[in-house]
N, C-alpha and C positions, 0 to 999 in steps of 0.2 A: 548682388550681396546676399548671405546667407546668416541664419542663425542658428546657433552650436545648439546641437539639442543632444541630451545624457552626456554620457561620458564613456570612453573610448581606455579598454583594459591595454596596460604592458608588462610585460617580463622584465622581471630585473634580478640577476643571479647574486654571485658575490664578490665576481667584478665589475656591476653599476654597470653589465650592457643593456641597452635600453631595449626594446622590439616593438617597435610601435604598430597598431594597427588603425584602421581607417572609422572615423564617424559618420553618424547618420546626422546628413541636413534638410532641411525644409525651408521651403519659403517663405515670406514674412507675410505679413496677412495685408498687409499696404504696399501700394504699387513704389516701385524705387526704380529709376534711372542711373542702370549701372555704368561704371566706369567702364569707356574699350577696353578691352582682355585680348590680347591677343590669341588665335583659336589654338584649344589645345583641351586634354583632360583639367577637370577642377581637380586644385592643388586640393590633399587629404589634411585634411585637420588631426593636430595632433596632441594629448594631454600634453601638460607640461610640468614636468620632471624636476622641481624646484633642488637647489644643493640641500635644504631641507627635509623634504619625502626623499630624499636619496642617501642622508644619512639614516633616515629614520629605518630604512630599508633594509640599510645596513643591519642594525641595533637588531633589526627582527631574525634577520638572518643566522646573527650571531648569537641570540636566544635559540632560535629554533635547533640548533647544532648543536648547543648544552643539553635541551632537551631531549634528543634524540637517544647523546651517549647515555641520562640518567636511566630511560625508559632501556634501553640496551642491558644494562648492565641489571637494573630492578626486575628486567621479566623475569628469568629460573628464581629467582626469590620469592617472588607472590605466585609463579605457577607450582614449585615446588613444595609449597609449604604450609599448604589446605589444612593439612591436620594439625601446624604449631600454631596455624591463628585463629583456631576451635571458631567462637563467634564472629570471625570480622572473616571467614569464608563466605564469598558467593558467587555467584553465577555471572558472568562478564560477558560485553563483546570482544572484550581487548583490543580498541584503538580509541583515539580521541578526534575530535571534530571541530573545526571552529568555523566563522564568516569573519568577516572584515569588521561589523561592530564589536568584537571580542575586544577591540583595541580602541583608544580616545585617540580625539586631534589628528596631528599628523600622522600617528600610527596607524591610524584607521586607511586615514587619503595613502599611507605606505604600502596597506597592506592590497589596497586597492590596485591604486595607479602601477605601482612599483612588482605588486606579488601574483596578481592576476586573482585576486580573492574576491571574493563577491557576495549580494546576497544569500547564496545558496552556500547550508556548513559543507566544509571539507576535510577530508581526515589529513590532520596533522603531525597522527603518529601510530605508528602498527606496534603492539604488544609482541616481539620476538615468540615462537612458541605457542602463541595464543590460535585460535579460532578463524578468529582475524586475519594471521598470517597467513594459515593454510588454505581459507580460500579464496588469497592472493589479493585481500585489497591493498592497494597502496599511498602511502600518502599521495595526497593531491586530488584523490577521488573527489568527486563530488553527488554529496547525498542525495537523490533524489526521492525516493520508495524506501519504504521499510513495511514488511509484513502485506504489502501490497496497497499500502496508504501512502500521500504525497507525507512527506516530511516538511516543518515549518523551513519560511526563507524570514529573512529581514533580520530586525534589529533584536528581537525575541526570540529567533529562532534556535539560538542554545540551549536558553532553559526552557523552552516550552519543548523540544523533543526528548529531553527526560523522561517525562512521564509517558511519552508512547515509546519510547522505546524498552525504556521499566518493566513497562507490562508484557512486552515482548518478550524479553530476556527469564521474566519470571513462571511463563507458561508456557515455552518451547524451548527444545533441545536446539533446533535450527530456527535462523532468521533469513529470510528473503531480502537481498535490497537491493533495489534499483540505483547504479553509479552511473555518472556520467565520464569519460575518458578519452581524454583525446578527441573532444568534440563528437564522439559516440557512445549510446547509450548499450549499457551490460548487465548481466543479472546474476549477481551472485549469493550463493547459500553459505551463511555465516552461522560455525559450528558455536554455539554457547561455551566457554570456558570458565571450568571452576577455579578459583585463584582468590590468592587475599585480596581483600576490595582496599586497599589503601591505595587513597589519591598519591602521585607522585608528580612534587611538585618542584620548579626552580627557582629560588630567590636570587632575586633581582638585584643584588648585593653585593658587597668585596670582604667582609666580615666574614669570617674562618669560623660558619655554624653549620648546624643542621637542627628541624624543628621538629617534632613530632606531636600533635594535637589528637590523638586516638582517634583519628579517622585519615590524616595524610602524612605524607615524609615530603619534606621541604628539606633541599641541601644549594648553599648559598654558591653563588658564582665563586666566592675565595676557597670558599671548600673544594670545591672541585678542582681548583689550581695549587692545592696544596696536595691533594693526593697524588702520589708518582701514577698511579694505574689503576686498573679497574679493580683488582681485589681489592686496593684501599679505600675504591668511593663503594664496592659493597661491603665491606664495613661498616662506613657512617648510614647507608642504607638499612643494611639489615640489622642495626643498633635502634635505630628508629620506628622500624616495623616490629620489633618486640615489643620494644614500650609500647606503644600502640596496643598489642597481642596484650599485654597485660594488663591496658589502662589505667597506666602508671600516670598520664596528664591527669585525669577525672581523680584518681586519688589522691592525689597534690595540689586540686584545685589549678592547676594549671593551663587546661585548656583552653579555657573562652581565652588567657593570655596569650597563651603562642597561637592558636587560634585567629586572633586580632594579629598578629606579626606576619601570620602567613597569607593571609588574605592583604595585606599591605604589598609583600615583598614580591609576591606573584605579578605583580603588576610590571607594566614598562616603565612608571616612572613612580617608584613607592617613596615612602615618607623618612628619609633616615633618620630624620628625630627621634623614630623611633626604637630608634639601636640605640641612644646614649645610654650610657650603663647599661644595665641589665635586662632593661625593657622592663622590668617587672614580671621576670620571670622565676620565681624560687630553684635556687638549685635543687639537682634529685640526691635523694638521699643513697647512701651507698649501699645500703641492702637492696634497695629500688635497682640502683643503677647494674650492681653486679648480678641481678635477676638476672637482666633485659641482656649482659654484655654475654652469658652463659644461652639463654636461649636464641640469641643472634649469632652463634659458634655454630651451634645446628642448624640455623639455616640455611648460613653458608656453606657447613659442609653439603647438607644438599642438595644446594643448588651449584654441588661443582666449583666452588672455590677454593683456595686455599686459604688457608686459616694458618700456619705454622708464623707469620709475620705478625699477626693483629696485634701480640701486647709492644712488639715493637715500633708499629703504627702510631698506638696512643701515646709512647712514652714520649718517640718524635713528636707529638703535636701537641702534648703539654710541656714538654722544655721551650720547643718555638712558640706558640703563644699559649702562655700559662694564665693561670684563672686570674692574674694581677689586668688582664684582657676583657673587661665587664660585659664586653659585646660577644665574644668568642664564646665556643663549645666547651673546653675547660671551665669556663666562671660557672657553665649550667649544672655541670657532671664533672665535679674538685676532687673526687677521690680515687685520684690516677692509681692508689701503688697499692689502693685496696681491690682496685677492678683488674690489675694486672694480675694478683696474686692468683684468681677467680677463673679467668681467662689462661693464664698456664695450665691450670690443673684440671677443665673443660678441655683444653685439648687435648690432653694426656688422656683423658677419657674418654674423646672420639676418637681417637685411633689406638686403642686395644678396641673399643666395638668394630670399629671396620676390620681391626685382625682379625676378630674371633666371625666375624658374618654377621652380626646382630643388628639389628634394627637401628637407624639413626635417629635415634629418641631421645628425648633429656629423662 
């Protein structure tokens, strides 16, 4: 007889195949008289795959694939557009990292048993364009070195490699880190990228929003299944990272509110009480909004989109859900036919500056 000791990683895709591998046993410390076994290899012990961690598995999966397309489609927006986000420019690695505590409960044993996640952060998501990309980390890495120091493991280990990597990022062009891959260790040199430092985040949600607290863009799961395509979620992207650029939440006192929504909704299992009506969100005012919708025209144009659809975008998504929608993007931002007017005549005048060669500038 033996006794299970730790726990034993598996694979699980997005068709719930399982891949188990084998534990480590030890003996009990008291003598036992085992049952005859007929002679043969001991049977391998094996975690157990509950229909529970295997939906949860699921859940995470299918966040992580929203997540991907937002970071997809957000990078030419934050790498293109240093100079429209004046102060919210800095210096980046461009990917994200997490461990298995990132997540509660069964998310956690999900992301463990299920995702092969573990103490040690791993990157989650590479920045298209960035740093990052080019020299070739990839999701699934696992963080070992950075700068030639061990990086934190455990339950701390997110926010406590902030600050060493912070200082990294703040006093070199390039970063050294040590990944783990494929059960072997690599050393790669990670070019610094300058880019707007806005968090981009997924809400957790079926609610037809997008949040902007001057420092992240949150775009809800309904959001993203109401846009047809990618030009239309960099849209509500780069509508968000203006306000941001202008610190249109701080001026409306709105931040610590959406703030408080986005820190809820990021979550795998957030609060929806907190969407009844408004949340307590003040709508933006239409000077405010047709700022934000004129300097998010530019962004997009440089970041390679098209923009010739946008005012037909918004008008579709305030006829389908219109601001009579307390939890929707309309109830935030109600002055559809004054931001359309704004948004016409913004495009009109980025393409005479692209005829004549001029600078893509507001």
């Amino acid at each position: 007889m033996t006794r299970l000791v730790g726990r034993c990683p598996a694979l699980l895709g997005i068709s719930i195949a399982v891949l188990l591998s084998a534990c480590q046993t030890i003996a009990p410390s008291a003598p036992v008289t085992p049952a005859p076994q007929p002679a043969g290899p001991a049977e391998e012990a094996r975690p157990v795959i509950t229909p529970r961690i295997a939906a949860a598995a699921q859940t995470l999966t299918k966040m992580a694939q929203l997540q991907d397309r937002l970071y997809r489609v957000a990078a030419p927006l934050l790498i293109k557009n240093t100079e429209l986000c004046k102060s919210h420019a800095r210096n980046l690695l461009g990917f994200t990292a997490k461990n298995r505590y990132f997540y509660p409960g069964e998310y956690n044993e999900a992301a463990h048993l299920a995702l092969d996640m573990g103490e040690r952060m791993q990157v989650t998501g590479v920045l298209a364009g960035s740093g990052a990309a080019r020299a070739g980390l990839n999701v699934g890495d696992r963080l070992v070195t950075a700068g030639g120091k061990p990086l934190p493991t455990g339950q701390r280990a997110v926010s406590s490699a902030g600050s060493v990597l912070g200082a990294l990022v703040r006093n070199q062009s390039t970063v050294a880190f040590g990944i783990e891959r494929d059960a072997k260790e690599k050393q790669l040199s990670v070019p610094v990228t300058r880019a707007c430092s806005f968090g981009i985040e997924l809400g957790n949600a079926d609610n037809v929003n997008s949040y902007a607290d001057g420092q992240r863009v949150m775009v809800t799961r309904g959001m993203i299944s109401f846009a047809d395509d990618d030009d239309e979620l960099a849209y509500v992207m780069a509508k968000g990272m203006a306000h941001n650029a202008l610190n249109h939440a701080s001026k409306e006192r709105n931040a610590g509110t959406i703030g408080s929504i986005i820190e809820n909704l990021k979550s795998v299992r957030p609060d929806t009480s907190m969407l009844i009506g408004s949340g307590g969100i003040k709508p933006m005012p239409q000077e405010l909004d047709a700022a934000a919708d004129a300097l998010s025209l530019y962004m997009l144009a440089r970041a390679g989109y098209k923009i010739d659809d946008a005012s037909s975008f918004w008008k579709r998504l305030a006829s389908t859900h219109p601001a009579t929608v307390l939890n929707g993007y309309v109830a935030n931002h109600p002055s559809t036919a004054y931001r359309v007017a704004v948004i016409d005549r913004i495009v009109a005048d980025i393409k005479a500056k692209k005829a004549a060669g001029q600078p893509l500038m507001p």
